[in-house]
C-alpha positions, 0 to 999 in steps of 0.5 A: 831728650831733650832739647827745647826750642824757645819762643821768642815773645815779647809778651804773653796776651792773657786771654779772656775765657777758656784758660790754658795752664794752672792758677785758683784762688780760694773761695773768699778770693775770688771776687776781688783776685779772680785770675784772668786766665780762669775767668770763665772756668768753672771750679768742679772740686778743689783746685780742678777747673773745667774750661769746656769742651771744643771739637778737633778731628770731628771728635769731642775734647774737653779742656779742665786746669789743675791748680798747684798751690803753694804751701800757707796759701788760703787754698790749701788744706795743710795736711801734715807732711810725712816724710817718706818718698817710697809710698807707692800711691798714685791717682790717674787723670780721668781713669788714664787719659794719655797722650798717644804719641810723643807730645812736644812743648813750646817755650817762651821764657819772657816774665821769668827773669831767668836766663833763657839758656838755664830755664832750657837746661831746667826745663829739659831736666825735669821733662827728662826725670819723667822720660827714664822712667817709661818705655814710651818717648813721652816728650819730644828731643828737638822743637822748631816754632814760630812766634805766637802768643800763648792761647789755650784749646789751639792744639800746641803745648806750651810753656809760658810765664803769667800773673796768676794772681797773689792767691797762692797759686805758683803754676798752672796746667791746663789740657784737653783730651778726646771725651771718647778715647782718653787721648789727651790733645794739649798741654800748657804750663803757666808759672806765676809771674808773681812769684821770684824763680830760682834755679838753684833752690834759693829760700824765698823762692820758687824752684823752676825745676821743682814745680816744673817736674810737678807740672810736667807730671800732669801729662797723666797724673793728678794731684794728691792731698793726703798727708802720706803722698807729702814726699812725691812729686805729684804732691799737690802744695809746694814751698820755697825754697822746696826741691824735692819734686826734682825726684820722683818717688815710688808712687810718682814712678808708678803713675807714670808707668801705669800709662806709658809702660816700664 
């Protein structure tokens, strides 16, 4: 698996009104570090945005972002971690919305401040982390694109970097899925420019792999907050310097396998 095609962008066009990828800000940020990318978003629980519905094939999608929260941040509720990666808990997005059929990404590494071919090997590692784990192919080997902006609700799935504002929001992954058959249509990753990326686990740092093996997992899997969940890799705050999230642990691997298969 996993080769990834990167875009080759200059910049990334914020968009202004239904989002596509991941940011918040808590309640007494929002008026003065609201993040473009959520403008319109309406926040439906804590850290769930829905972005509104769109129409593909004649049917009804809806598009919701999830928010991934660094560890301290105004937003979080700092539960106290309990290091154990065998709890076998997970939570399913909406009751299982799934991708039917293998689903590609889009990249364009502009903003990171990585070379393009490390971000590659990174990003490939942690779609592959999720990949041995199901019988089904859920991310595509090769990928051939041409330049375009990122934009949120037109059907591709991308990977991009952007100011999520200084709220402690380290990434974000916004998606849409058929209201009807639980058939999700689109994901996309926005890190936060905000922050300073390693690939090697640096302290004072976000790790690339770390948040992007998190993030990848919301191609079916929610969050979890409870203090047990701390050690998985859908845990839903994260630290610098942090890499624990490269790995999956029992719970993680029996999420995934629930949608896609053993």
């Amino acid at each position: 698996m996993k080769k990834i095609l990167f875009l080759s962008l200059v910049g990334i066009a914020l968009i202004i009104g239904l989002v596509g990828s991941v940011g918040a800000t808590g309640k007494n940020q929002k008026q003065n570090q609201k993040i473009d990318l959520l403008e319109n978003a309406k926040e439906v629980s804590p850290g769930v945005f829905y972005l509104g519905e769109s129409m593909n094939k004649g049917k009804v999608v809806d598009g919701y972002a999830f928010v991934h929260y660094a560890k301290g941040s105004k937003s979080a509720a700092r539960p106290k971690p309990v290091v154990d990666d065998t709890v076998d808990m997970y939570k399913l997005l909406f009751r299982g919305i799934k991708w039917a059929d293998t689903m590609q990404y889009e990249v364009n590494t502009t903003g990171s401040r990585l070379e393009d071919s490390a971000v590659r090997t990174a990003l490939s590692a942690s779609l592959e982390t999720w990949d041995t784990e199901t019988s089904f192919e859920l991310f595509n080997d090769d990928l051939v694109t041409t330049e375009s902006d990122f934009n949120s609700g037109d059907r591709k799935n991308r990977v991009t970097w952007n100011d999520l504002g200084t709220g402690g929001t380290i990434a974000m992954n916004s998606f849409w899925f058929y209201r009807t058959t639980k058939e999700i249509v689109e994901s996309d990753v926005v890190f936060n420019t905000q922050y300073n990326w390693s690939l090697s686990g640096e302290s004072e740092k976000m790790d690339l792999q770390n948040i992007a093996t998190h993030e990848f997992g919301h191609n079916g899997l929610a969050d979890l907050y409870v203090s047990k969940s701390a050690e998985l890799t859908m845990y839903g705050y994260s630290g610098y310097g942090e890499t624990k999230k490269r790995t999956l642990g029992t719970g993680d691997i029996s999420g995934i396998q629930a949608l896609y298969g053993n």
